[in-house]
N, C-alpha and C positions, 0 to 999 in steps of 0.2 A: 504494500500500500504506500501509496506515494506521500510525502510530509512538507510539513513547510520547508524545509532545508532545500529538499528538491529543488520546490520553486524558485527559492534563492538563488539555490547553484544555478540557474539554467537564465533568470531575469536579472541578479546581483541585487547588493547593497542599496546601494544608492538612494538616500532618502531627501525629501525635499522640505524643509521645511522655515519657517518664519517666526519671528519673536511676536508677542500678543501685544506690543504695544504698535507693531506696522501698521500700515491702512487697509483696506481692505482693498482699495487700488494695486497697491505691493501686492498683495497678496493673489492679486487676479493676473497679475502680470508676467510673475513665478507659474503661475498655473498655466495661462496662453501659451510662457515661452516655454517649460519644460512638456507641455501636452499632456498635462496628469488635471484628474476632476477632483484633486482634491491634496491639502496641504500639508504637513503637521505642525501642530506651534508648540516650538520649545520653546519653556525660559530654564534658559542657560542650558543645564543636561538634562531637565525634567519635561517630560513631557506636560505638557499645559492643556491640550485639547486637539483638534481638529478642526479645520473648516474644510468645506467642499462647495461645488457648484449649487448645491439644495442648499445649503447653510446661506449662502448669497443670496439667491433667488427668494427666500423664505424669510428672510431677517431684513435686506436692503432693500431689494425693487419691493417688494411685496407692502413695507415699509413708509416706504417714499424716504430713506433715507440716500444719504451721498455715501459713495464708498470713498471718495476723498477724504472726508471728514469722518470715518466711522471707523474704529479699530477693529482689531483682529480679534480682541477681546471680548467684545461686544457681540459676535455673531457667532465666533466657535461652536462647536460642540464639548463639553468641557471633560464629560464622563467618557473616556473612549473605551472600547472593549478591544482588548490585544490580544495576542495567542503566543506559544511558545514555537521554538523549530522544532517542535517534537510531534506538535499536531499535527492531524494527517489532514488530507486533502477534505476528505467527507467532512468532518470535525469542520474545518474552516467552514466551507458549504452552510452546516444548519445554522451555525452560529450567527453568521449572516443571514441568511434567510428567519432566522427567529429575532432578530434583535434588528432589523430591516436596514443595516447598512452594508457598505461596499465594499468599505477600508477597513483592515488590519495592520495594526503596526506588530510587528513582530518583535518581541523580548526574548534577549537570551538568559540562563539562569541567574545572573548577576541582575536581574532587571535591568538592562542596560538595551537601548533602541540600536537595532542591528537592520533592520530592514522593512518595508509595508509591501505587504500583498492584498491585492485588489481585487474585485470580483472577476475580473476578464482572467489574472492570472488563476484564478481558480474553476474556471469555466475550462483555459484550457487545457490546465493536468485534469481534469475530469474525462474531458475528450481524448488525451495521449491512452490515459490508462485503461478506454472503453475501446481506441483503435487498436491497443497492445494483448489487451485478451481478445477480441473479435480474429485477431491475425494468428494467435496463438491457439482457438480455436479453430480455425481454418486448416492450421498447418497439421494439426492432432488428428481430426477426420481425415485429413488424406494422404498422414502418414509422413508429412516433411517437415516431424521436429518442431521444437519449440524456440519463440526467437528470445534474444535478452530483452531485460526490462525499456520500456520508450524512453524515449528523449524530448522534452519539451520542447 
């Protein structure tokens, strides 16, 4: 079964995130130019919350407020729910689908922010690991072996 490391190993590190005193303009701009729907807001090594493109949508336009004028603070999501690298693929899946977000930031044992996985990246180890037994069932019926585990 496939885990969050997986998805790590195969998408990386790489996390994006904003201090809660930025604007929410900064905060759209990191979002446009890196192509992610959503941010995470550290103060200092702690995580603070999260904003995403709902969080904007739902708090400023919806609002009539300015994202010039409005922090990052002010519209975050502040309770975020994280997962470990040890959860697997499924685990992310309900958690998400029961608690109706996208974003997982990922914590290592230390509680320390190592990485976020996103609904798309969990759609598509869903898909790798449904194409990787579908081929290994395939191979089993007609006798040509079984293949290694897939590759994201």
């Amino acid at each position: 079964m496939m885990t969050v490391t997986d998805i790590l190993r195969h998408k990386g590190t790489a996390v994006w995130a904003i201090g809660p005193d930025a604007t929410v303009f900064a905060a759209l701009e990191l979002m446009a130019e890196k192509n992610i729907g959503a941010v995470l807001v550290l103060d200092g090594d702690r995580l603070a919350g999260v904003m995403s493109e709902r969080d904007y949508a739902r708090r400023v336009i919806l609002m009539g407020k300015s994202s010039r004028d409005t922090t990052v603070s002010e519209i975050m999501t502040p309770r975020v729910v994280c997962v470990r690298v040890s959860q697997t693929v499924a685990q992310c899946m309900a958690l998400m689908t029961e608690k109706h977000i996208r974003h997982l930031p990922v914590l290592d044992d230390d509680d320390r922010l190592i990485g976020i996985v996103s609904i798309g990246d969990v759609v598509k180890a869903v898909i790798a690991q449904q194409e990787f037994t579908i081929t290994n069932l395939e191979q089993y019926i007609t006798g040509a072996g079984v293949s290694s585990y897939p590759a994201l």
